[in-house]
C-alpha positions, -999 to +999 in steps of 0.1 A: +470-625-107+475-589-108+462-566-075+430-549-095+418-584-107+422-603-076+401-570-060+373-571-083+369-609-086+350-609-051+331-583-060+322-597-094+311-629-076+291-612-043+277-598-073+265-624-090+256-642-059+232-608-047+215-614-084+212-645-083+196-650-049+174-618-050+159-616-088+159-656-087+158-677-052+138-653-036+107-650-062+108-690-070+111-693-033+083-672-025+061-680-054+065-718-048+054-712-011+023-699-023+015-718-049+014-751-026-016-731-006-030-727-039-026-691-047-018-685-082-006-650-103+002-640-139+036-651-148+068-627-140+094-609-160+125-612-141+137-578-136+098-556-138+078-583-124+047-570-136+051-535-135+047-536-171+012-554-170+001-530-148+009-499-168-006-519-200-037-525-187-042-494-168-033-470-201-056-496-222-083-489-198-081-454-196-082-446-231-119-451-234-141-436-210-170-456-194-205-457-213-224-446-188-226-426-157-257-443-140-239-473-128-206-464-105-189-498-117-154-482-124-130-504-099-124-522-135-110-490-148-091-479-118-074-509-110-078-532-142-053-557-128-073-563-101-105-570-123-085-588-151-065-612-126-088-621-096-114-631-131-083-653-141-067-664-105-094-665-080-100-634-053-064-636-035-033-638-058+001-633-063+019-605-087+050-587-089+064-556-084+101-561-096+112-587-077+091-576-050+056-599-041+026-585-040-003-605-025-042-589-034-065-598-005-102-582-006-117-599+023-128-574+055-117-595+083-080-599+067-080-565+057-091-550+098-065-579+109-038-563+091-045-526+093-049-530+129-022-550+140+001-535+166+027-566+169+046-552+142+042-580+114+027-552+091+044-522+085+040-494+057+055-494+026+077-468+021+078-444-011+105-449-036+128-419-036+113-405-067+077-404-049+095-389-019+095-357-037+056-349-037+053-359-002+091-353+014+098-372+046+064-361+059+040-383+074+026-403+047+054-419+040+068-420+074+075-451+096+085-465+133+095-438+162+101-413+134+063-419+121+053-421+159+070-386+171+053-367+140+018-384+143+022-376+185+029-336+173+008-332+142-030-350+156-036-325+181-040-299+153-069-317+138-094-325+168-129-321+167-132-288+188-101-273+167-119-280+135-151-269+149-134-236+155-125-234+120-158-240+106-161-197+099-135-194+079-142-226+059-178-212+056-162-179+047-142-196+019-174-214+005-184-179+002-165-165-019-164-196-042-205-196-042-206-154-050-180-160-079-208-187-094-239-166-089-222-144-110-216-167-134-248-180-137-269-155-130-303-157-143-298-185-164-315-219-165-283-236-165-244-225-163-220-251-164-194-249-141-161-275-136-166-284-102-134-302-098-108-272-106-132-248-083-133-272-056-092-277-058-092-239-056-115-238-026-098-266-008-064-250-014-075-216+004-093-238+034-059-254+041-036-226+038-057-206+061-069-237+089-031-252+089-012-229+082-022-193+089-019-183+051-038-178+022-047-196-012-029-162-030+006-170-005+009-206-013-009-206-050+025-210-067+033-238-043+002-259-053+007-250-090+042-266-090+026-299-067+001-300-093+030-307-123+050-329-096+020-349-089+027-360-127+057-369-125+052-390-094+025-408-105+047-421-132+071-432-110+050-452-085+039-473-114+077-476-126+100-505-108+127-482-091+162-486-101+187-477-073+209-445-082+184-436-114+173-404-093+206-391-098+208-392-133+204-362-150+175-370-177+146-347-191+126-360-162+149-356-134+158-325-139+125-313-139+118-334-105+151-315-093+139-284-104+104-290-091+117-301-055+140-272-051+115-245-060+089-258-039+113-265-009+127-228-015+090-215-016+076-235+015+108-221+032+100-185+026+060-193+036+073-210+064+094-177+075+068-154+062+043-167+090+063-174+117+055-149+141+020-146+135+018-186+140+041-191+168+015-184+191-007-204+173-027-240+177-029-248+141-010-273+120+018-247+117+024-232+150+023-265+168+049-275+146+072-240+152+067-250+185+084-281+187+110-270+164+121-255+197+115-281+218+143-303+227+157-341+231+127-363+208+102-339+205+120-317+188+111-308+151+136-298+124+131-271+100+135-298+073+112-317+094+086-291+092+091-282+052+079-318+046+053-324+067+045-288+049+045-301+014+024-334+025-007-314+039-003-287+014-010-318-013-033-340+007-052-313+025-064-303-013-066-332-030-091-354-007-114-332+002-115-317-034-125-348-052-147-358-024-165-327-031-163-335-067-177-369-069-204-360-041-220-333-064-221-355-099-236-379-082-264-355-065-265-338-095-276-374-112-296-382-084-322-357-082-341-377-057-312-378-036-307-342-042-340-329-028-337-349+007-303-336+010-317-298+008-345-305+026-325-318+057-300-286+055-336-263+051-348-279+080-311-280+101-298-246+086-323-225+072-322-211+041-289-190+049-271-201+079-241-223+070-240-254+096-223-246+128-200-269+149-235-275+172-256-290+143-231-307+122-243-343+139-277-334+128-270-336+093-278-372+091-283-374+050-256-355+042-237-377+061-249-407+047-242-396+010-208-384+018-201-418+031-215-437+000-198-410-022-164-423-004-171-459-008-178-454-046-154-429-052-128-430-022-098-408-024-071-437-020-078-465-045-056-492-022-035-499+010-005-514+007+010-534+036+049-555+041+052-584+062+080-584+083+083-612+092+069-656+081+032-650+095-002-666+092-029-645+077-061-662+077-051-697+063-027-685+043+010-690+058+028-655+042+069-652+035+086-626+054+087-593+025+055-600+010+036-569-001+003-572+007-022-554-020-057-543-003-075-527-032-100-503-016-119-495-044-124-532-054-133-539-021-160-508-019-176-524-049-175-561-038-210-577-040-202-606-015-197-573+007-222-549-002-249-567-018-259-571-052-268-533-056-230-522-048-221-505-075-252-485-079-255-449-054-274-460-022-266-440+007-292-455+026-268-481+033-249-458+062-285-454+075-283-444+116-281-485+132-271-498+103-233-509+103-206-526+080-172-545+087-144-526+096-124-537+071-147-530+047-151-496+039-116-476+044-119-446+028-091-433+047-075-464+058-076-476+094-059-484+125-035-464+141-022-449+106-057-438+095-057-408+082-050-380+104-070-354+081-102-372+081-121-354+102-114-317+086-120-334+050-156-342+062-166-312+081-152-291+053-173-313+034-206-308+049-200-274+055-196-264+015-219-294+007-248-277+025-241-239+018-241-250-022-273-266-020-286-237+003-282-215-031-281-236-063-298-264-079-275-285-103-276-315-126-250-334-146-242-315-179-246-331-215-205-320-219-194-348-186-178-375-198-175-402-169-138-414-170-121-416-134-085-420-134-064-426-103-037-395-106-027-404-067-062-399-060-093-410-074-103-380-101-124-372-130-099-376-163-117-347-178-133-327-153-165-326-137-188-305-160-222-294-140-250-272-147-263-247-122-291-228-120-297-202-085-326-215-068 
């Protein structure tokens, strides 16, 4: 047998064998295991899994909006999967991402168990390398002592008393956002207004000042270019990966190239830009300039900082921003709701005052509303979690590389969890005494991974919740046409149209 043949034959066969054993052994292995405890799934397509399915019934569902805004039932057209096969295969079953397994659980207890674990059975998914480009090695996607080190560096930027302090210019930001409106509706009985694209806007100037020392006007090319990779990304998380595809240079990929580079280029030059003035500095920023001089396991890279950079600069906008969105259509339907909400700020704020750090825990409604808002309309549709190792979850005995699927939004609108009344608005239900499983309402997941943001999100929040109703009175305009669409987060497919009129 010639040299080159008796080379590639052991290759050919390893091959063969990784084929074989992966895209074949593994799933019937795995699948029979499950199906002897009696879970069940649709059936598998050897190289997508479902992947396929999943796109199907997610475009099919999105292509019609919902007929009506009144009742908040939308978890069938945000994760249609989950509504088609838990109807079919019972509350917990089993699906497949490629030849990956993906096990749905809804129930609380399973869901806290999991999300709280510290023995290391559960760890975080990680993003394909395609998603890695919205988010670059920053800390969404981060895992183990690397996740660790960041988390340790990043979370002392976002304590209360920081955020407290940052409460003026986040008023100051509401401002300007709230003087640009008056103008626009003027004397009118009612102006419509898309919330959503303001609020992004707003959002984008609260995080580029709080974290970073910047402005909305330094970093607006920088969102404008996240905005077209969010896209793009999207796509790809609902696309089996194929190892190497990155690399090939198709329509796509070399707009994801393009994309990456001018962003990275850009965050670079912002990062430079600021570097003095936030060296001295405690915000998201300057505690990260600072440990890029730091040295041994603290230290940060440059690289390091550019993608922790381009995570906050997305998520810092996004959540808050459709939080904001879905809090005001559904004020703006529930007039009732609407009234209590002013009333409280009146009473708490006066007519003109935006909330201070000292009377944020007095605004009890608004609380409660932004809390129902998130479990209605929460800014992460689902956690994922993989097993690393054979372990028992409830009574289910799991395979080592199981992916377990907690849909959040499914889960938010559960009846066995939230009564029969859970898909209709009901804020009452976060009443002061009254409480809920931990593994029940996640919003911004939980554990030691929950997100690190949370807290500026909801004082932002409040603070331009309040300050809007200080000055307008709004309700749902004829033009909104309820559709939400999970684009990485939750978001109305066509905007948020709502008429204001100054009070």
């Amino acid at each position: 047998m010639p040299p080159f043949f008796a080379l590639i034959s052991p290759l050919l066969l390893y091959l063969l064998y990784r084929f074989v054993y992966s895209l074949l052994w593994i799933p019937y292995r795995t699948q029979l295991h499950l199906r002897r405890q009696g879970v069940r799934g649709p059936p598998r397509r050897l190289l997508s899994g479902n992947a396929a399915d999943v796109r199907d019934l997610i475009a099919r569902a999105q292509a019609a909006p919902l007929p009506a805004f009144h009742h908040h039932d939308v978890a069938g057209r945000v994760v249609p999967h989950y509504r088609e096969w838990s109807a079919q295969f019972g509350r917990t079953f089993l699906y497949w991402f490629g030849p990956r397994p993906r096990l749905a659980i809804v129930e609380p207890e399973l869901v806290r168990v999991v999300m709280t674990d510290s023995t290391g059975r559960f760890e975080k998914v990680g993003f394909n390398p395609l998603a890695k480009q919205l988010f670059g090695e920053g800390l969404p996607g981060l895992k183990g002592r690397t996740w660790a080190r960041h988390r340790r560096l990043i979370a002392p930027a976002f304590n209360m008393e920081r955020i407290k302090s940052w409460i003026p210019a986040i008023a100051s930001s509401t401002s300007t956002m709230l003087e640009k409106w008056e103008v626009q509706v003027g004397s009118s009985s009612g102006f419509e207004i898309e919330v959503n694209k303001e609020f992004h806007t707003f959002t984008a100037d609260v995080i580029s000042q709080v974290a970073f020392g910047s402005s909305y006007k330094e970093g607006k090319r920088i969102f404008q270019l996240q905005e077209e990779q969010m896209l793009l990304v999207s796509l790809a998380l609902r696309t089996v990966y194929i190892p190497g595809f990155r690399f090939i240079p198709t329509k796509k990929n070399r707009k994801r190239w393009s994309l990456n580079k001018e962003i990275r280029k850009s965050l670079h030059q912002l990062i430079q830009a600021n570097w003095n003035e936030c060296e001295n500095s405690k915000n998201l920023l300057g505690l990260m300039i600072s440990a890029q001089k730091n040295k041994g396991e603290e230290k940060m890279e440059i690289e390091e900082i550019i993608d922790e950079c381009k995570s906050f600069y997305f998520a810092g906008k996004e959540t808050t921003a459709n939080l904001l969105t879905w809090a005001i259509l559904l004020l703006a339907l529930h007039q009732d709701w609407q009234k209590k909400v002013r009333d409280e700020v009146t009473y708490v704020c006066g007519s003109h005052k935006y909330p201070n750090g000292d009377v944020l825990a007095d605004l009890k409604i608004v609380n409660m509303v932004l809390k129902e808002t998130l479990r209605l309309y929460p800014p992460g549709i689902a956690l994922v979690r993989l097993t690393t190792k054979d372990t028992k979850l409830g009574t289910l005995d799991i395979p080592a590389g199981t992916q377990l699927y907690m849909p959040t939004i499914a889960i938010h609108h559960d009846a066995e969890v939230w009564g029969a009344d859970a898909s209709e608005f009901n804020p009452l239900r976060f009443a002061e005494g009254k409480g809920h499983h931990l593994g029940s309402f996640t919003p911004f997941g939980l554990g030691a991974t929950i997100c690190v943001g949370q807290n500026l999100a909801l004082v932002e929040a409040k603070v331009a919740l309040a300050m809007i109703l200080q000055r307008f009175e709004f309700v749902v305009s004829p033009s909104y046409v309820h559709a939400p669409m999970l684009l990485l987060t939750l978001q109305p497919q066509y905007g948020a149209q709502v008429l204001f009129r100054k009070i």
